[in-house]
Backbone bond lengths (Angstrom), bond angles and torsions (degrees), N, CA, C in turn:
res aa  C-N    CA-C-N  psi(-1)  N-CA   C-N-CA  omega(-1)  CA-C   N-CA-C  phi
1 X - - - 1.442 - - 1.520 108.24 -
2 X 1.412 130.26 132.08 0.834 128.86 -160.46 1.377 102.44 -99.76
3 X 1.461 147.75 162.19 1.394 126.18 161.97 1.592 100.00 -153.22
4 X 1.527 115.33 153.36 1.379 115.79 -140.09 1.546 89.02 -147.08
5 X 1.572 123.55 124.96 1.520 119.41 -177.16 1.330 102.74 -96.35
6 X 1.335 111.42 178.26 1.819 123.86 -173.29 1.618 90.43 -64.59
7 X 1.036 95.99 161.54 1.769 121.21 161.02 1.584 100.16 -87.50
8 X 1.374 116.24 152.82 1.331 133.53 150.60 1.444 131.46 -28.01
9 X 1.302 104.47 -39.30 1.712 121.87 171.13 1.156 124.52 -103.02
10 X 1.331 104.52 2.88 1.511 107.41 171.63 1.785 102.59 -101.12
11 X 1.521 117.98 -28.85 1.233 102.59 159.96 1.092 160.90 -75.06
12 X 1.674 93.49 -12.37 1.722 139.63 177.01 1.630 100.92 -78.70
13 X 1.148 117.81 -60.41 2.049 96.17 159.70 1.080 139.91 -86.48
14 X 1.462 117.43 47.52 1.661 145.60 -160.82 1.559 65.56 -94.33
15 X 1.889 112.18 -177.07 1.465 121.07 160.18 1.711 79.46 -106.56
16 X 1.735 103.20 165.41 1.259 116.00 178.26 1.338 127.44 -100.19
17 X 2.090 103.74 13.48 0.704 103.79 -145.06 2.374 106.28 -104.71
18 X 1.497 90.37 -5.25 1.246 112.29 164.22 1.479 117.72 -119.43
19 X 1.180 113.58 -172.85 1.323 129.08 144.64 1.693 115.77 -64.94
20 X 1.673 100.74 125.60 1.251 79.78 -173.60 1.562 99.73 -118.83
21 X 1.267 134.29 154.40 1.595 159.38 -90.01 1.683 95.59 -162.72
22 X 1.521 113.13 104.48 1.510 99.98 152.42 1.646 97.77 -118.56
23 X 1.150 89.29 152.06 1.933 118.71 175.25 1.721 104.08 -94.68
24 X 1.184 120.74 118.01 1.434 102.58 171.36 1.816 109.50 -163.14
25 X 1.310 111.39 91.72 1.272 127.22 -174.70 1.291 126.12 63.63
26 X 1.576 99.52 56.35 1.317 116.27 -158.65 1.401 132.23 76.24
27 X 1.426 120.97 -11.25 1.411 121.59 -159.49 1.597 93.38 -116.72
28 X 1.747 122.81 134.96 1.420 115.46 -178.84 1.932 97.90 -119.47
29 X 1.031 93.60 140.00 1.509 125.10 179.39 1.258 120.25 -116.23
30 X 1.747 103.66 106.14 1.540 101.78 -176.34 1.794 93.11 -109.44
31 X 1.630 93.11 156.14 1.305 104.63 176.53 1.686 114.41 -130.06
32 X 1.598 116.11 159.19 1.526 101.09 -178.26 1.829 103.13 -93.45
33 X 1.419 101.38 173.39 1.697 91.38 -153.69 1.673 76.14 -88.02
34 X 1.383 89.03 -179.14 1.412 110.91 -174.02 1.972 109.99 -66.84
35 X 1.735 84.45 -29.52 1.788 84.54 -169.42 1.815 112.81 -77.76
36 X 1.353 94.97 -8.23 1.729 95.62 -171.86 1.710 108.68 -75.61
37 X 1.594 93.98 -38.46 1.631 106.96 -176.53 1.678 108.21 -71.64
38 X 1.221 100.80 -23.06 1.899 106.36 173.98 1.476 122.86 -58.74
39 X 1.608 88.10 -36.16 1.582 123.47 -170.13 1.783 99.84 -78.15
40 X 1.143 108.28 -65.01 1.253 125.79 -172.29 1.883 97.44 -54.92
41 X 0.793 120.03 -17.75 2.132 120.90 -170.25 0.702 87.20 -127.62
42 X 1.232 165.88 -10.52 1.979 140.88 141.99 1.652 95.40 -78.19
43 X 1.179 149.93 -67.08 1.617 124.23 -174.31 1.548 110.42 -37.15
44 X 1.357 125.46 -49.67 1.235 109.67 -167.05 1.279 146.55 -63.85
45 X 1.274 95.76 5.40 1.971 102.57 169.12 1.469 97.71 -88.67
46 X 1.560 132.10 -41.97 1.574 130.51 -170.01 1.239 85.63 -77.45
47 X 1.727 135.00 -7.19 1.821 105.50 168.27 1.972 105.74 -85.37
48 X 1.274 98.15 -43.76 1.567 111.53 176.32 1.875 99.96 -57.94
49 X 1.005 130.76 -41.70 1.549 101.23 -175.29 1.700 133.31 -73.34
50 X 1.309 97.86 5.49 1.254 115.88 -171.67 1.600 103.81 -89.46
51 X 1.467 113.13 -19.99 1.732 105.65 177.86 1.732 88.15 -93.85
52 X 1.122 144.24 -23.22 1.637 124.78 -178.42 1.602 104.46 -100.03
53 X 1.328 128.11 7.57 1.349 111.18 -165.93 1.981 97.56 -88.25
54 X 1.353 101.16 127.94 1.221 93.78 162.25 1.789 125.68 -95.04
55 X 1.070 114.56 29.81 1.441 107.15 -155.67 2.077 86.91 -117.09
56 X 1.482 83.79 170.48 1.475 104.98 -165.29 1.877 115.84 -52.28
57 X 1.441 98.93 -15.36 1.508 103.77 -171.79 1.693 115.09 -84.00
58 X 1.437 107.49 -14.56 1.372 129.23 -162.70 1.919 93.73 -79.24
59 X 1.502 115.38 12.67 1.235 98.64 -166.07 1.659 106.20 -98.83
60 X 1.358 98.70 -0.57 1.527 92.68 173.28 1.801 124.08 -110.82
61 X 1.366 86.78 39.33 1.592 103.42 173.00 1.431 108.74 -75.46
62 X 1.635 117.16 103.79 1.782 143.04 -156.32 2.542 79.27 -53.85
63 X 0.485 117.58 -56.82 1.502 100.57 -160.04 1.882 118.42 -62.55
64 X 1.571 108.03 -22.95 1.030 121.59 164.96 2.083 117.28 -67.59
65 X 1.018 124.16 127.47 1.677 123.75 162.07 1.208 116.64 -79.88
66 X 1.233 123.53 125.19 1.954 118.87 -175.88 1.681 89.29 -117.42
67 X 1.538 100.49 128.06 1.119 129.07 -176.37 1.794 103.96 -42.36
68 X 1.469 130.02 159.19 1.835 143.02 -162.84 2.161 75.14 -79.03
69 X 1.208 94.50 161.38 1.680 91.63 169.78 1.626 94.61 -94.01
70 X 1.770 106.58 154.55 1.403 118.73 -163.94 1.546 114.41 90.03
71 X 1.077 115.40 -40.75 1.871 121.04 171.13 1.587 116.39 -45.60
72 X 1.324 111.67 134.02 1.119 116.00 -164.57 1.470 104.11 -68.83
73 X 1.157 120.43 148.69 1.665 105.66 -175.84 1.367 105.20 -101.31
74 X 1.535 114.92 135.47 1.320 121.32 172.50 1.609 132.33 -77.18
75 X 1.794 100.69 138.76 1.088 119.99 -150.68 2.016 116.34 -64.59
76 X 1.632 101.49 118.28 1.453 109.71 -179.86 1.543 103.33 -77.18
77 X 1.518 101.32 -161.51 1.162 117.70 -148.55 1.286 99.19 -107.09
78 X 1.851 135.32 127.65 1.539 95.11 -160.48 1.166 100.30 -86.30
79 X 1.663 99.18 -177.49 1.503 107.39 -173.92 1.576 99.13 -108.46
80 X 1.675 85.42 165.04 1.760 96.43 -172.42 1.862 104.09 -83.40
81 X 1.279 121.51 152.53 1.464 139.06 169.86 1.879 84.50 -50.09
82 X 1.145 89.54 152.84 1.644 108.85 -179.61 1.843 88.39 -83.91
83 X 1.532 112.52 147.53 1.103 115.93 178.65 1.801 95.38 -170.14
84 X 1.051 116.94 -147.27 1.966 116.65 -173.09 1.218 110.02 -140.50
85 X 1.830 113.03 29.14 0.878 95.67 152.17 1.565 130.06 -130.10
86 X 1.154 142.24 146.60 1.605 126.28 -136.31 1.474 91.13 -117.54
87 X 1.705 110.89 133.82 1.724 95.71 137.23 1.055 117.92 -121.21
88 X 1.576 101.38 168.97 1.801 117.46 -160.91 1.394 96.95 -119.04
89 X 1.210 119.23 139.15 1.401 125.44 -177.26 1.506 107.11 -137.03
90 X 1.236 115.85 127.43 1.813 119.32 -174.51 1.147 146.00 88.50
91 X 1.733 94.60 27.82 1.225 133.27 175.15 1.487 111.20 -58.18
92 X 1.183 113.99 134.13 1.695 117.05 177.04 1.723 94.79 -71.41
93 X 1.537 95.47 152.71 1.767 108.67 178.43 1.457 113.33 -42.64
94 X 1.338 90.63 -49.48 1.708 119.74 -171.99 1.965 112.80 -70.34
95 X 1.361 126.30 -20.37 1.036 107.00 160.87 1.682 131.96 -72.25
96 X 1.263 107.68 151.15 1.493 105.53 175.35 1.430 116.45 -128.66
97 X 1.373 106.52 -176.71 1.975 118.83 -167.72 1.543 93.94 -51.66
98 X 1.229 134.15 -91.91 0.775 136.28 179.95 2.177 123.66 -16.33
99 X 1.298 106.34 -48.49 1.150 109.49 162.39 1.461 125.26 -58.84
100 X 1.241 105.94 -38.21 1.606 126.83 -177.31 1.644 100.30 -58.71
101 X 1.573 97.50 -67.55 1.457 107.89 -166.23 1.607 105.77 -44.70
102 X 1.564 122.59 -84.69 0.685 135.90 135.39 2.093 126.91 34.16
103 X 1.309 116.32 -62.88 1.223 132.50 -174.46 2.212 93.33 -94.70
104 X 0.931 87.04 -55.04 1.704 82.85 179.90 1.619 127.23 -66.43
105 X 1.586 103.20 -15.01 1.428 124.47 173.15 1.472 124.69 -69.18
106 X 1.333 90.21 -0.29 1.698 103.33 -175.74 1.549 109.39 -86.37
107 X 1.616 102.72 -18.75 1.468 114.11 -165.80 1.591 119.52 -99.45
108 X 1.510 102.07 -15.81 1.181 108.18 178.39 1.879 109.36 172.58
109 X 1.047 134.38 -174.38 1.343 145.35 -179.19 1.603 95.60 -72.74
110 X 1.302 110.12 119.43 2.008 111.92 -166.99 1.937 72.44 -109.39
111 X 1.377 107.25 129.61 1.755 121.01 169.83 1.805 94.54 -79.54
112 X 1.109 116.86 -67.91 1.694 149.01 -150.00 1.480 118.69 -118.20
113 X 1.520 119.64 98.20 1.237 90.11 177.50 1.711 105.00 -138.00
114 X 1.641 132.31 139.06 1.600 130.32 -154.11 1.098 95.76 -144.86
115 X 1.813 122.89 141.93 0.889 144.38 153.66 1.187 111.27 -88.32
116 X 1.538 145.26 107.76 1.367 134.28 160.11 1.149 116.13 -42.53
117 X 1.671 131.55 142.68 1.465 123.48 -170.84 1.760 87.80 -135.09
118 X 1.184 79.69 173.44 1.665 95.28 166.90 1.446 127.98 -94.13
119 X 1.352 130.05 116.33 1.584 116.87 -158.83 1.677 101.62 -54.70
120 X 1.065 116.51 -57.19 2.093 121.55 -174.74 1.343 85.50 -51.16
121 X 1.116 125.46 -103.39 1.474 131.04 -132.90 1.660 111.49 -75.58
122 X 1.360 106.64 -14.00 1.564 100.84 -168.66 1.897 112.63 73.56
123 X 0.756 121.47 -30.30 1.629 111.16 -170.78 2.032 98.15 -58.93
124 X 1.282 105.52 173.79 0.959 124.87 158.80 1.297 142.53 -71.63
125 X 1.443 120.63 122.97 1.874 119.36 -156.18 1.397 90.43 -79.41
126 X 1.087 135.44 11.51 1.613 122.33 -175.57 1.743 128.29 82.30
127 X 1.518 99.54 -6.43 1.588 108.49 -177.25 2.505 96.15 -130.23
128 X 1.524 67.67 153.36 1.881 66.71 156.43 1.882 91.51 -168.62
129 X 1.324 103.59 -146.99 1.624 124.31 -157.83 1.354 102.61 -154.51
130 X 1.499 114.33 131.32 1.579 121.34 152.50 1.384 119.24 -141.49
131 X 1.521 112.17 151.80 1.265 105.84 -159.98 1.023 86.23 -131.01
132 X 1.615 113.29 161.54 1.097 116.02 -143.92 1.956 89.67 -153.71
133 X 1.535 106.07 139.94 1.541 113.55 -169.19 1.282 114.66 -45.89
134 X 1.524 118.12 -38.18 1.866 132.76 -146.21 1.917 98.26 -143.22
135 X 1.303 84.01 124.35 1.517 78.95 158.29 1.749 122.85 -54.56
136 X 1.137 123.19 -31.43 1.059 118.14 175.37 1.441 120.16 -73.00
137 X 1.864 126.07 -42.16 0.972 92.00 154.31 1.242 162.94 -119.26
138 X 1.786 94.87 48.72 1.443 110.57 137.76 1.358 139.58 -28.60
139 X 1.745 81.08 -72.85 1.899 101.08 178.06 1.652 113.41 -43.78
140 X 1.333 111.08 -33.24 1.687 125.58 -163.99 1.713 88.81 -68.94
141 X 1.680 130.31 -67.41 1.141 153.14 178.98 1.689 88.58 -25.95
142 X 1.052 92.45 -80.50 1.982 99.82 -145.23 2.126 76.02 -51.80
143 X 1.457 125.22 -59.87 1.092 112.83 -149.01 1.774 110.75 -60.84
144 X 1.348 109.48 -9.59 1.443 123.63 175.40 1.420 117.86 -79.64
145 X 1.363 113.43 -59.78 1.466 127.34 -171.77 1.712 112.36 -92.52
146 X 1.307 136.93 -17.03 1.382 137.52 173.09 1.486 101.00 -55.36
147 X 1.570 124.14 124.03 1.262 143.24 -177.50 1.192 100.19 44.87
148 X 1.170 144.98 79.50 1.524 167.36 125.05 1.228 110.80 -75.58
149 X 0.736 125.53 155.17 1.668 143.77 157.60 1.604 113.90 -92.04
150 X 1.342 123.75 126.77 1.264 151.74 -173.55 1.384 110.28 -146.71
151 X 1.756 108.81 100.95 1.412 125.87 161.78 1.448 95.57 46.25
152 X 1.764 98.37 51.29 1.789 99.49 143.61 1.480 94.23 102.21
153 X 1.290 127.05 -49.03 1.733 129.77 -172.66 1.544 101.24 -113.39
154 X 1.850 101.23 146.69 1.221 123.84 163.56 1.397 115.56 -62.38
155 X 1.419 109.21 116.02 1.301 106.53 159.08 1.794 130.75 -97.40
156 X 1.277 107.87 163.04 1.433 116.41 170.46 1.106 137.75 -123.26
157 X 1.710 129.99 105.29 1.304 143.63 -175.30 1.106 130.98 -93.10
158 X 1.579 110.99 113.30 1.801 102.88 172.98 1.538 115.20 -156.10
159 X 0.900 133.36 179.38 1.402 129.22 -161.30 1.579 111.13 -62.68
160 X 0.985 121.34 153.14 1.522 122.87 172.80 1.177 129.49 -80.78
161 X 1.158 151.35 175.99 1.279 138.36 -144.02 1.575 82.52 -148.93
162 X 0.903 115.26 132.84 1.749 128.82 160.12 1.504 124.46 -37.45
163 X 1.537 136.03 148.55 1.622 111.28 170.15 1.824 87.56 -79.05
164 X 1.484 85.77 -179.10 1.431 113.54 170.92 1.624 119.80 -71.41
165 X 0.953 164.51 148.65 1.292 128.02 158.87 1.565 121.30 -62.45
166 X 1.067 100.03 164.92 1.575 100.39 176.20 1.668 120.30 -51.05
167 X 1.317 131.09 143.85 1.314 133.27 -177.40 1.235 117.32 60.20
168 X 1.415 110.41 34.36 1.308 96.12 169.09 1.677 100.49 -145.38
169 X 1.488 114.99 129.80 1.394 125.96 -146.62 1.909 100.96 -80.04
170 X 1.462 123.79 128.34 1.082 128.33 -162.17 1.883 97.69 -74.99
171 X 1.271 112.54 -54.15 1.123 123.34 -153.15 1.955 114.85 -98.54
172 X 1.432 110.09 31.67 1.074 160.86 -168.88 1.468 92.16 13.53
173 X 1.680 122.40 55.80 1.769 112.82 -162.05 2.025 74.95 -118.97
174 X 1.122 88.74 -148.57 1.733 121.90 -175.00 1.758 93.41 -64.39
175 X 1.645 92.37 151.44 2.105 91.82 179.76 1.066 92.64 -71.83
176 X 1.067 101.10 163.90 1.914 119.06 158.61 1.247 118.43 -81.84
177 X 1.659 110.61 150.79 1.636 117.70 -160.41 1.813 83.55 -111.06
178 X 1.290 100.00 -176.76 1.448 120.18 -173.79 1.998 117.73 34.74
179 X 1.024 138.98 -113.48 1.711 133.57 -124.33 1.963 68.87 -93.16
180 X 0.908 124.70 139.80 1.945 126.67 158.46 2.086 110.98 -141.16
């Protein structure tokens, strides 16, 4: 049995206003109109901005639970004292220092700017650091570049967090054996 679908122009003067219906040797073929799929690819960036939006409205994204009101709110991650120097987290493999520097330089005088790499391969671990002349324009940086897009991926900017001092265990488990 041979069976043979619509042509292109036979679906294009369908009305758009149903499903439209071919009959063809017994076998029926429905198709969606052209205007639903129009519909359907313009919503999808207002469905996609809801996983990068950081702002207060993003809280009624159905897969997330938002705490009963009165519930104690559970404890984040703290944040670092504002200071000039930035980290970047979610860097594509493929960006480099120069790219880094470069994109954040728009915001103010960049002193320092590093892509963490990988010693073997050289690519990028996905995080780096820039420092920046003024605390303020820091503040300008993170308020510029936080959920931006950089070479294809969102990145994330915010103050850096201090090291630890030496000998003293970050992740408060068992010491560490070998290189310290």
């Amino acid at each position: 049995m041979k069976l043979t679908l619509p042509t292109f122009s036979e679906v294009q003067t369908r009305t758009p206003s149903s499903l439209a219906s071919f009959s063809q040797q017994g076998f029926t073929f429905q198709l969606k109109p052209a205007a639903m799929a129009t519909r359907a690819a313009v919503a999808a960036p207002r469905l996609l901005r809801r996983f990068f939006c950081t702002n207060s409205a993003s809280s009624s994204f159905p897969f997330v639970s938002t705490p009963p009101p009165g519930a104690a709110p559970t404890p984040t991650r703290p944040t670092a004292e504002p200071n000039t120097n930035l980290f970047v987290s979610g860097l594509s493999k493929r960006t480099t220092t120069e790219r880094l520097r470069e994109e954040f330089a728009k915001f103010g005088e960049v002193v320092h700017a590093r892509v963490v790499t990988d010693r073997v391969s050289g690519y990028s671990k996905g995080f780096g650091f820039v420092q920046y002349a003024t605390i303020d324009e820091a503040a300008k940086g993170i308020e510029g570049m936080d959920g931006k897009f950089l070479d294809g991926w969102v990145i994330f900017a915010e103050y850096a967090r201090p090291r630890p001092p030496p000998g003293q265990n970050v992740n408060n488990g068992p010491p560490q054996f070998g290189r310290q």
